[in-house]
MIKOL-739435 format. One record per residue (C-alpha): x negated, y, z negated; residue in one letter. Coordinates in steps of 0.02 Angstrom, whole numbers, padded with zeros to 5 digits, always signed. Example, Ala and Ser with C-alpha at 12.3 -4.5 7.8 and 13.67 -1.06 7.14 Angstrom:
2
-00615-00225-00390A;-00684-00053-00357S;
REM end
This chain:
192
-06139+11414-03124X;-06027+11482-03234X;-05925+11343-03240X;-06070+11268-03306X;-06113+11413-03429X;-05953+11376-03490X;-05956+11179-03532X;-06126+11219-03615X;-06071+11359-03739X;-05939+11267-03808X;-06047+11096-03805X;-06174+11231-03931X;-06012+11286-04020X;-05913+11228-04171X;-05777+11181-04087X;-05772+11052-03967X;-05578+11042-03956X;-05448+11136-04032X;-05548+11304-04055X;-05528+11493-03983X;-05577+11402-03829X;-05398+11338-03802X;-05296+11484-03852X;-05403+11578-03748X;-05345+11474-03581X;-05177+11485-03669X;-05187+11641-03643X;-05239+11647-03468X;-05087+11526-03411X;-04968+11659-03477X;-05063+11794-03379X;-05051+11699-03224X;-04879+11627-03230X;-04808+11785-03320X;-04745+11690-03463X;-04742+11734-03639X;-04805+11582-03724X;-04913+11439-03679X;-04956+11280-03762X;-05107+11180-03671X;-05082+10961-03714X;-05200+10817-03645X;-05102+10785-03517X;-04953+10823-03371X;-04846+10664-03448X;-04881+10758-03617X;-04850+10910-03544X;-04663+10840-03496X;-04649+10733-03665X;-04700+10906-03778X;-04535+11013-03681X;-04419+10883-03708X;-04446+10862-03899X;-04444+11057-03889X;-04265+11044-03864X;-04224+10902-03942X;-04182+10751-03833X;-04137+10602-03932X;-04053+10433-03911X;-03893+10450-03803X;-03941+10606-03706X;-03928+10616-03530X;-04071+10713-03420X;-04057+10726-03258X;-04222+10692-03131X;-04254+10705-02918X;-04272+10528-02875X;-04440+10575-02779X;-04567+10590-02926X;-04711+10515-03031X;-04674+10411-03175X;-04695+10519-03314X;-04560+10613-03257X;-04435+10488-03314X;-04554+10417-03448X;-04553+10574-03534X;-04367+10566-03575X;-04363+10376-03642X;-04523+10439-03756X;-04387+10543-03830X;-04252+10411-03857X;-04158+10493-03689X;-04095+10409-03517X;-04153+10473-03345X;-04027+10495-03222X;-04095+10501-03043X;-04008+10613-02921X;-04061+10621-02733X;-04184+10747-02656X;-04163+10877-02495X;-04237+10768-02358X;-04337+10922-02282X;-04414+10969-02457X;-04415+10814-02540X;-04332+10923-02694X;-04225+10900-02793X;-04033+10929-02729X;-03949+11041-02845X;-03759+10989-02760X;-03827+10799-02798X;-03856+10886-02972X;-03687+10948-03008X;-03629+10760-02984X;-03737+10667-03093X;-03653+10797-03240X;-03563+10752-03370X;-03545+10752-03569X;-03691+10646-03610X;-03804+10761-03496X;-03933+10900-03592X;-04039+10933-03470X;-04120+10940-03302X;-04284+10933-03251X;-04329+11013-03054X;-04489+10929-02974X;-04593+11062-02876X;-04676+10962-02742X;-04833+10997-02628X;-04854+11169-02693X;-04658+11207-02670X;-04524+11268-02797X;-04385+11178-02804X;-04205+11290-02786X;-04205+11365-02964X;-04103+11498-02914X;-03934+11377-02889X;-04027+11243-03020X;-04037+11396-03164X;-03829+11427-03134X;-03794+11265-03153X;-03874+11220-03292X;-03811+11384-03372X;-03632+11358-03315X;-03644+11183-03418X;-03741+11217-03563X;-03908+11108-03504X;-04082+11151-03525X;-04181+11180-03362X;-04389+11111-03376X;-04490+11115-03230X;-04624+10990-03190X;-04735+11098-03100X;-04867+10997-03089X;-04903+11022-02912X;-04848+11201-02904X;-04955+11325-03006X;-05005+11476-02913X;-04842+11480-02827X;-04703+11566-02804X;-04516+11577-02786X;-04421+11745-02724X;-04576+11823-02798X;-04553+11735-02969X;-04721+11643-03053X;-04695+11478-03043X;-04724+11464-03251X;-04550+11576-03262X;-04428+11495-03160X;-04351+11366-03308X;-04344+11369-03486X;-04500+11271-03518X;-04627+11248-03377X;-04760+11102-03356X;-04911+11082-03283X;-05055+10956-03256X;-05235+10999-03234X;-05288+10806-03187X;-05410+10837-03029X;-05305+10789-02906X;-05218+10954-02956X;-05224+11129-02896X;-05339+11196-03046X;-05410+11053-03146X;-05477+11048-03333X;-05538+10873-03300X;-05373+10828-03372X;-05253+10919-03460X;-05093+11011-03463X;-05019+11133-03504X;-04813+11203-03559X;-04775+11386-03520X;-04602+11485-03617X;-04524+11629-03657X;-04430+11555-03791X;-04540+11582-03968X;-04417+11441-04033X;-04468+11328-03902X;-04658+11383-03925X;-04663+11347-04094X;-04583+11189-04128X;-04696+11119-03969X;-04862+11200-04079X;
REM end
């Protein structure tokens, strides 16, 4: 019932997108994930396409992706101009190997993005040293992990930017949707 409640007041409102409706559920991601900022998109894949303008992949840059994933994954980085590298996943978890990581580095590389599968984080403990100890930005595609957790860390805290997906095959669902979550105002803004 409230759902419903919900739908119909902003059906009556002003604002049938955009609106204090969506900075309102901003809001709410960055209370649940404990993040600072929060950006909500159409989509997962724009979810994924939205971080990796944030920091600026272009033609010649190098990201580096589990080979166990969906599409947009990958997709996301040739939007920008970028090539996906695929590097092999932890045959228990089906995440991404951060040793298989380490191998696919080299000058071309700017990033990596960890997959969090089934509800589980990948290693962003051993992912977030490595991409510090080579200068690469670290985004999540958490698109099957909100709600959880890693060494008592939100997933929504765990890499510099943080996607989600609220298509309804997903843990919470917005009918579609998605959804970035930050600390870094930079990032924030130049995704707004």
């Amino acid at each position: 019932e409230d759902d419903l409640s919900a739908v119909q007041e902003t059906l009556k409102s002003d604002w049938l997108t955009t609106g204090p409706k969506v900075e309102e559920f901003e809001n709410a991601i960055c209370d649940f994930t404990c993040s600072k900022f929060a950006v909500a998109v159409n989509s997962g894949t724009a979810a994924l396409h939205s971080s990796l303008f944030a920091i600026d992949i272009n033609k010649g840059d190098e990201v580096i992706v589990p080979s166990m994933t969906f599409a947009s994954t990958a997709n996301a980085i040739v939007f920008q101009g970028g090539t996906p590298v695929f590097a092999d996943v932890n045959e228990k978890n089906l995440l991404i190997n951060p040793n298989k990581v380490e191998e696919k580095i080299n000058e071309s590389a700017k990033a990596i993005i960890a997959v969090d599968y089934a509800g589980h984080a990948a290693d962003y403990n051993k992912l977030q040293k490595i991409a510090k100890k080579n200068n690469l930005h670290l985004v999540a595609d958490a698109c099957h992990a909100i709600g959880g957790k890693f060494y008592k860390k939100n997933v929504g805290e765990l890499a510099d930017l943080n996607t989600f997906s609220f298509h309804p095959v997903k843990h919470i669902t917005t009918g579609e949707g998605g959804a970035i979550t930050t600390n870094n105002e930079q990032y924030y803004n130049r995704m707004k």
